[in-house]
Each structure stands twice: as structure tokens, then as C-alpha cells.
C-alpha positions in Angstrom: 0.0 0.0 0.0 1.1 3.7 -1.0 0.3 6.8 0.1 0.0 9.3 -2.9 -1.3 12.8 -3.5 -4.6 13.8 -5.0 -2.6 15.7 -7.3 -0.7 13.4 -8.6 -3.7 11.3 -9.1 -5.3 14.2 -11.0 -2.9 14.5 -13.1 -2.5 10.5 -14.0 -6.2 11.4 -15.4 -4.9 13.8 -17.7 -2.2 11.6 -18.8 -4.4 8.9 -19.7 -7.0 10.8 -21.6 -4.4 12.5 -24.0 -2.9 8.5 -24.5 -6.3 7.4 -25.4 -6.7 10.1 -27.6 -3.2 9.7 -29.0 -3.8 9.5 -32.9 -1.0 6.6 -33.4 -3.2 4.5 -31.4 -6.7 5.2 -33.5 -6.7 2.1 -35.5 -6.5 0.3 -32.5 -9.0 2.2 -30.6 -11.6 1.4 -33.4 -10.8 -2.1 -34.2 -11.4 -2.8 -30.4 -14.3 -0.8 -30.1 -13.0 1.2 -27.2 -15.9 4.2 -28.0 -18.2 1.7 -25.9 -16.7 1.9 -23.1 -16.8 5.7 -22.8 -13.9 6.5 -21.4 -13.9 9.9 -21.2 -17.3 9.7 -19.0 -15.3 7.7 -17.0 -12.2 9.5 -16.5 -14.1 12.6 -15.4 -16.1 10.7 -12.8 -13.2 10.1 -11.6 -12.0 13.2 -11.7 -15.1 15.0 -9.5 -14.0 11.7 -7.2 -11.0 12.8 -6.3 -12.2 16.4 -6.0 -14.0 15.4 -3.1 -10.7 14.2 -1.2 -8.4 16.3 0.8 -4.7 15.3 0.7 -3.1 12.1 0.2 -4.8 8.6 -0.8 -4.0 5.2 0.8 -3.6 4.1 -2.8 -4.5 0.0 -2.9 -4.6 -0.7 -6.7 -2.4 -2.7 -8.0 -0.7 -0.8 -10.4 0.9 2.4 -9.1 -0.3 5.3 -12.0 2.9 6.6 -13.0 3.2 3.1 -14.5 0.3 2.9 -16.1 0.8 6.2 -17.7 4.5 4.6 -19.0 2.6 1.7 -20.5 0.6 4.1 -22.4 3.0 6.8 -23.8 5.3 3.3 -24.4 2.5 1.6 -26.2 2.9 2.8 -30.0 6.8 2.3 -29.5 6.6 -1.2 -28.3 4.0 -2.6 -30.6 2.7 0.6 -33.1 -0.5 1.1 -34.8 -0.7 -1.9 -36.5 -4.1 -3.9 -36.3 -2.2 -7.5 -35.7 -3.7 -10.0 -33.5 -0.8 -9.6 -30.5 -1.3 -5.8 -30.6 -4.9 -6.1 -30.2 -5.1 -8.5 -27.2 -2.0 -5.9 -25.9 -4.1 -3.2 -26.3 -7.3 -4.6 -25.1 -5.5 -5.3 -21.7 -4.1 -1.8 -21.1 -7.8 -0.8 -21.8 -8.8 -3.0 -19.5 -6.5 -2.1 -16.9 -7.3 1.2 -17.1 -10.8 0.9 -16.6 -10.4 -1.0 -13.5 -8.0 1.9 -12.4 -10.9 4.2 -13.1 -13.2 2.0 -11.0 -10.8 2.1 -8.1 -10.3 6.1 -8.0 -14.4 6.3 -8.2 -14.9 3.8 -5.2 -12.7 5.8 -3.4 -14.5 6.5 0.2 -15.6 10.1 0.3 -13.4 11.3 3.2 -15.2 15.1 2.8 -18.7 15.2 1.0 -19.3 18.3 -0.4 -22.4 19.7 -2.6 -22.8 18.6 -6.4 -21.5 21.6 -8.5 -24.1 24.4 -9.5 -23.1 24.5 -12.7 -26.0 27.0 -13.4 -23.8 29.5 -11.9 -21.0 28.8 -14.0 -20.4 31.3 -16.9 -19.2 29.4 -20.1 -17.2 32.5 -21.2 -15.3 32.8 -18.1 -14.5 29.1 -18.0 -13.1 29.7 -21.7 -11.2 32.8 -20.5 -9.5 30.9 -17.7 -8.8 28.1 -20.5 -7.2 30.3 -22.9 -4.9 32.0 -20.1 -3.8 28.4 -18.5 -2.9 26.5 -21.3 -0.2 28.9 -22.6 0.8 28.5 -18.9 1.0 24.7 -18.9 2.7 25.1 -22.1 5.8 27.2 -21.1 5.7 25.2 -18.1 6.3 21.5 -20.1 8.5 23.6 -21.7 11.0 24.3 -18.8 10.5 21.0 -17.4 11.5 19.3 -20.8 14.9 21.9 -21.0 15.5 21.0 -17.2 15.9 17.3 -18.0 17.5 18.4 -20.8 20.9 19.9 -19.3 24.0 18.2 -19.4 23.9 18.4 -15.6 20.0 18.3 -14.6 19.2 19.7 -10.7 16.9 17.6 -9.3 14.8 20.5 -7.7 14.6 22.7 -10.6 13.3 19.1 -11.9 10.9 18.5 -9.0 9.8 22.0 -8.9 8.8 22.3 -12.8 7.3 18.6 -12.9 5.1 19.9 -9.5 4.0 22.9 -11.3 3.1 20.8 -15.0 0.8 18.6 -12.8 -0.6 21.5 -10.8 -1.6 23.3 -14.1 -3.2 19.7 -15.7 -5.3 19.3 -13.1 -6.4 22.8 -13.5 -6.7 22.5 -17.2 -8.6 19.0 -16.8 -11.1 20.6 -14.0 -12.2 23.3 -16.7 -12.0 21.2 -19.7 -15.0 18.8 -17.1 -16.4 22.1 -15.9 -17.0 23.3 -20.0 -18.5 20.1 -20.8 -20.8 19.9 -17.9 -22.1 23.7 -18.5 -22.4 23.1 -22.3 -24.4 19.7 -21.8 -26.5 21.3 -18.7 -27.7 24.3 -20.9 -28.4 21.9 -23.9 -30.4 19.9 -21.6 -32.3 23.0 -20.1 -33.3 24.1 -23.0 -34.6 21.0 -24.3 -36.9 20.7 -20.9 -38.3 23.8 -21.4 -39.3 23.3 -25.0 -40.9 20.3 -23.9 -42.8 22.0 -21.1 -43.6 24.6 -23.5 -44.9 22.3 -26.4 -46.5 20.1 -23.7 -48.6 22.8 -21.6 -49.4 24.3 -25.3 -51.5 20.8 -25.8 -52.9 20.9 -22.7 -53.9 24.2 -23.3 -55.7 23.4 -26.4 -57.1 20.6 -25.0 -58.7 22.7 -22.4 -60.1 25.1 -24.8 -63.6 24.0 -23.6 -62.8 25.4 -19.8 -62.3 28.4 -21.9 -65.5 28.5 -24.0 -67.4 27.5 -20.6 -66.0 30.4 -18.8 -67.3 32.4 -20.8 -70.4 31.4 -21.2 -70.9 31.5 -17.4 -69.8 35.2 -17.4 -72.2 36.0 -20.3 -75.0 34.2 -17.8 -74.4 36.1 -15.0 -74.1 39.6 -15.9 -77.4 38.3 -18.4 -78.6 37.6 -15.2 -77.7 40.9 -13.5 -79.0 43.0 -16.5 -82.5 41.2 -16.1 -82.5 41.7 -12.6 -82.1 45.8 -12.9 -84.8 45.6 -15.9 -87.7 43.7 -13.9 -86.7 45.7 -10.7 -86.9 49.0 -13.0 -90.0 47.4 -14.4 -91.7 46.3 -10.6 -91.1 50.2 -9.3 -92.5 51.4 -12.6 -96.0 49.3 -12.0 -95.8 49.8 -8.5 -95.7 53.5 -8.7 -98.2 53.4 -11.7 -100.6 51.3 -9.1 -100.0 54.0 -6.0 -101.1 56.9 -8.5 -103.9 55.1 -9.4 -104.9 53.6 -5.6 -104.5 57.6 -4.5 -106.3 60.0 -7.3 -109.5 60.8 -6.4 -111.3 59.5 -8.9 -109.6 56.3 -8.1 -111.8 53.1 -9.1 -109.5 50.6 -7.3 -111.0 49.6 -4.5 -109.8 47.3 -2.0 -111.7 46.2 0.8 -111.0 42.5 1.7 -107.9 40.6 0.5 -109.5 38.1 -2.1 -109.8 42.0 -3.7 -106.2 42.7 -3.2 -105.3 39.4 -5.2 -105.0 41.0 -8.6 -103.1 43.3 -7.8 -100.5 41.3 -5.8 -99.6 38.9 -8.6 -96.8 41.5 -9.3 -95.4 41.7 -6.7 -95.7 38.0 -6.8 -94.4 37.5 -10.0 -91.4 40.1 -9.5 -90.1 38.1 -6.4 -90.5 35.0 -8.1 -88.6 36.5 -11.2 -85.7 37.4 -8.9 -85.5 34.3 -7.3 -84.8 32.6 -10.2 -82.2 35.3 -11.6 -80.9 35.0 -8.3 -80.4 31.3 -8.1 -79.2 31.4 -11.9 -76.8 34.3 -11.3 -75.1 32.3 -8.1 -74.8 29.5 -10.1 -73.2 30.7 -12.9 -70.8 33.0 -10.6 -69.5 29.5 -9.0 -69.1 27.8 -12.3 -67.3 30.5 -13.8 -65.1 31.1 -10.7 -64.5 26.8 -10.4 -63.2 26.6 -14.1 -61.2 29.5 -14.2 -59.1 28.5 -11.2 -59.2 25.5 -12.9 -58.0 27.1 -15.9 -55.3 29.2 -13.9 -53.8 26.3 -12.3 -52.8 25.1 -15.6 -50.9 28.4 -16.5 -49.3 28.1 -12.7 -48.4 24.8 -13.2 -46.5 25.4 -16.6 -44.8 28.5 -15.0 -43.6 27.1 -11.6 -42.3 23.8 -13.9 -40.1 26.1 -15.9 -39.0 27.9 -12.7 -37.6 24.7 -11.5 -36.0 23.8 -14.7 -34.3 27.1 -14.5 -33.4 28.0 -11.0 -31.9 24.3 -10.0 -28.9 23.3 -9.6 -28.5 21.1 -12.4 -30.1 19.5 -14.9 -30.2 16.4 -13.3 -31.9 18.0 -10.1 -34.3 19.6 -12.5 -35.8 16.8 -14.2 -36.0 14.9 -10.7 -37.9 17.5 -9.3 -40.3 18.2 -12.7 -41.2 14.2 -12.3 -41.8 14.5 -8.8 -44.4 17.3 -9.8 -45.8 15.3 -12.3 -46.1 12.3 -10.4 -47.6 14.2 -7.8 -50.3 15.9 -10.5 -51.0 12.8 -11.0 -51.9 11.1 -8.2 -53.5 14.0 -7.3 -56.0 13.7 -10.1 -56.7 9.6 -10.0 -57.5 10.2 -6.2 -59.6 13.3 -7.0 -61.3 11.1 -10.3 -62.1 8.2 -6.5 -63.7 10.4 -4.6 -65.9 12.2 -7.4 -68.1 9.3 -8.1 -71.3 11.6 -8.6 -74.9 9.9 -8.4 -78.1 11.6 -9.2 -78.8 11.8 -5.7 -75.8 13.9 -4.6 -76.5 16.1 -7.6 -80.8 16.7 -6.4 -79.1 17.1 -2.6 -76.4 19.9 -3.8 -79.4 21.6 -6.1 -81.7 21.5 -2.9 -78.4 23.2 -0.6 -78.0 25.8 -3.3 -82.0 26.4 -3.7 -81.8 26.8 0.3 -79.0 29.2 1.0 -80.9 31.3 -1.1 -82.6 34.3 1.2 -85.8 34.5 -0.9 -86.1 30.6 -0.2 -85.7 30.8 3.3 -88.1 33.8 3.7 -90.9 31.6 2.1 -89.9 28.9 4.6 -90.5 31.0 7.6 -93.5 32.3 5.8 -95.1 28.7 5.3 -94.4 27.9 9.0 -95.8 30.6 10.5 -99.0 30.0 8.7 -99.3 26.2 9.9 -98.5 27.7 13.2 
């Protein structure tokens, strides 16, 4: 067992992904199908691994990774990029072996844990800017490390000191090159999701055109109902005012003396609070029909919005489209239980007429009314 530094681990990554991409190798790399395996997935799993460690790892595999990374940059002198059978199986091993070194870094135990990236807040120009300046960097500094072993005496600091600062500027480099790919991939996915919702809720929303055509022609009942009310109240004072002229002149001819006389002349009256009873009962009704399907209506529009929200304000995509299932699951549910419990029968419908009929004030009046008089 070994004891080596997360840096120098990080760095091994960057090795190995620049030998697999080496183009000497490529025959190789398509004759054994090594797309499959999808390395470079792999390598920067293992990369946000090891970001979650602080220090040194008790390093257990096998193979220590500076020799791996020999085998590799060895490779096309030892055998080259010819497809023979013996460079094949050859190659197919150190393929192997580097998967299960890949394995090994991402079983690592997570000594620290720390909070998946937001890579919403990333800014994909920034991370190119910080690109563009560190690569020159890692450049000059291969450079001096390649003249340092160079000399015709080589110090073994100046060595140390320039093959410490390479690795250092790799790991940087491969921790932006994983941070690019994530924010490119994150905002292709985010704007997928939200055409989706957008094209999804847009069905819907025709679908529900009939809420729409209902609504309306609940609102066109009610203020119908509103308008008639004004007329026959307009209408009632009109007569009634008409009658009180008439009961008053002095050459009045209306004369009432017991009540079977006053009978004619209370079928108005009658008839006008009969009139609003009905407008009133009708008005109600289409006030809660209207005010039932447009929130209805609205919490289809809410829905759609506070689904994007999510899609926009998480932290990932990943996070997003667990949290826009949940919602959906939830909807759901929500509307299989709801399509249980409303298993309406004629009776319920007559007892829900008869409530509404009762609440009405008119109704209740003519209850007392009929009461008293059996009284």
C-alpha cells in the first residue's frame, strides 16, 4: 500500500485521456471498439472523485499510476499502430487495466462530502477565459520542465519544482476542460426541458379550450342575469308607482276592501319576487361555475410557469428533471384520487341543487312564511 497525493492522481487522469486520444493509437482504438466503453465519462467521474478528497490517498490498486501512464505513452513504440492480433489483445489489456484503475479512483471513500456543482452558476465564457490563459501557462511550463531534464547536468529540484507545477496546471486544465462540458451539456439539456414543457402545456392548453368557452359562457349568464335583474326591478317600481297613483287620485276606481280583492293586484309583486329568485339562483350558479373553471383554468398556466422555474433555478439538470417528475407524479396522483372520490350519483346532484336552492334568502323567507302560517 502507498500513500499518494490527489494531485498526482489528478494528473495521471490527464495523462491517460491524452494516451487514449493519441492518434498513433486510433486504428487500435476502433478495431477494439473502445468508443463503448466511454472512457472519457469515466475519467471525469473520476475526476469529480477525487475532487472530493483532501490530501493524500491510501492508494490500494495494483498498479501504481505513473506506470500505467508509461505503459501508455510506451504503447505505439513497443507494438505501433498496426491492427495485428498480438497488438490487439495488448491493447485490449491496457484498456482493461485502465478501466479498473478508473473504478478504483471512483470507489474511493468520500473522506469530505461536499455539494454537487451548481453548474447554473457557471459562466461558459469565463471558464473559456481561464482556458485560454492556463494553457499557454501549462505550455511554457512543459517547456522548462523538458529543457530542465534536458541539461547536461540536470538539478533535481529545478526538476521536482517544474514537474510539481506541470501537474498542478493539468489538473487545472482538466477541471475546466469537465467544468466546460458539464455547463455546455447542462444548458443543452435545459433548453430542451423547457421546449418540452412549453410544447406540452401548449397541448394541454388546447385541450382545455372547452374550460375556456365554458367560462365564458358562465360570465355572459351572470351579468345576463344581472342586466334582467335591474330591468324587472326598474320594471316592478315602474307598476308599483303606476298602481300608488292610481290607488290615491280621487277619482280612483280601485278599491280594496277585503284581501281576495287585493289578489290581482298582488300577482306582481308575486311575480317580480319570483322573477328574482330565479335570476338569483341562476346568477349564483353561474358566478361559481365560472369562478370553479377559471381557477381550474389558472392552475394550468401556474403549473407550466412554476415547472419552468424549477428547470431554471436548479442546480442542475439532473436535479431539474427529478424535481419536474416528482411534480408530475404528484399531479398525478392527485388527479386519480380526485377522479375516486368524485363518483357523482343523481342523488348527490338533487341534494347539492336543494343546498344551493336553500342558501338562497328568498327561499328561506318563504320557509318561515309557510311555517308561521301552519302555526
Amino acid at each position: 500500500m502507498a500513500v499518494i497525493s490527489k494531485r498526482e492522481l489528478l494528473s495521471s487522469l490527464h495523462h491517460i485521456m491524452q494516451a487514449v486520444a493519441n492518434e498513433k493509437l486510433a486504428a487500435l482504438y476502433e478495431s477494439n471498439h473502445v468508443e463503448k466503453y466511454n472512457i472519457d465519462q469515466r475519467i471525469r467521474a473520476a475526476h469529480y472523485r477525487l475532487l472530493t478528497l483532501d490530501g493524500s490517498v491510501d492508494y490500494k490498486f495494483p498498479v501504481l499510476p505513473e506506470k500505467l501512464i508509461r505503459e501508455w505513452e510506451d504503447f505505439p513504440t513497443k507494438h505501433g499502430n498496426n491492427l495485428q492480433q498480438s497488438n490487439k489483445i495488448a491493447y485490449g489489456e491496457l484498456v482493461k487495466k485502465t478501466l479498473q484503475y478508473l473504478e478504483y479512483i471512483k470507489s474511493l471513500p468520500r473522506e469530505n462530502k461536499v455539494e454537487p456543482k451548481n453548474v447554473r452558476t457557471m459562466s461558459g465564457e469565463q471558464i473559456q477565459t481561464d482556458l485560454k490563459r492556463l494553457e499557454p501557462l501549462l505550455q511554457t511550463a512543459m517547456q522548462k520542465l523538458d529543457e530542465a531534464k534536458r541539461k547536461e547536468h540536470p538539478d533535481k529540484d529545478e526538476i521536482d519544482y517544474w514537474d510539481s507545477v506541470v501537474k498542478e496546471y493539468q489538473a487545472k486544465v482538466l477541471t475546466l476542460r469537465g467544468d466546460q462540458k458539464a455547463h455546455e451539456s447542462d444548458k443543452k439539456s435545459e433548453e430542451e426541458w423547457e421546449g418540452r414543457l412549453t410544447t406540452s402545456f401548449e397541448e394541454l392548453d388546447k385541450k382545455s379550450s372547452r374550460l375556456s368557452y365554458d367560462i365564458i359562457v358562465a360570465r355572459i349568464e351572470y351579468f345576463v342575469c344581472i342586466i334582467l335583474m335591474i330591468v324587472s326591478t326598474i320594471l316592478f317600481l315602474c307598476w308599483y308607482h303606476s298602481f300608488y297613483e292610481s290607488l290615491t287620485a280621487r277619482d280612483s276606481t280601485i278599491h280594496i276592501t277585503t284581501w281576495i280583492s287585493n289578489l290581482p293586484y298582488a300577482l306582481p309583486a308575486t311575480a317580480y319576487i319570483a322573477v328574482m329568485w330565479i335570476l338569483i339562483v341562476q346568477k349564483n350558479r353561474a358566478n361559481k361555475i365560472s369562478i370553479s373553471l377559471s381557477t381550474r383554468l389558472a392552475n394550468i398556466h401556474y403549473l407550466e410557469g412554476l415547472m419552468k422555474l424549477v428547470n431554471r433555478l436548479s442546480q442542475n439538470s439532473e436535479t431539474a428533471v427529478g424535481r419536474i417528475n416528482g411534480v408530475v407524479g404528484k399531479m398525478i396522483d392527485s388527479y386519480l384520487r380526485q377522479l375516486e372520490t368524485s363518483n357523482v350519483t343523481e342523488t348527490k346532484i338533487e341534494a347539492i341543487e336543494k343546498k344551493a336552492e336553500d342558501d338562497v334568502p328568498q327561499k328561506k323567507m318563504f320557509n318561515e312564511l309557510k311555517n308561521i302560517l301552519h302555526d
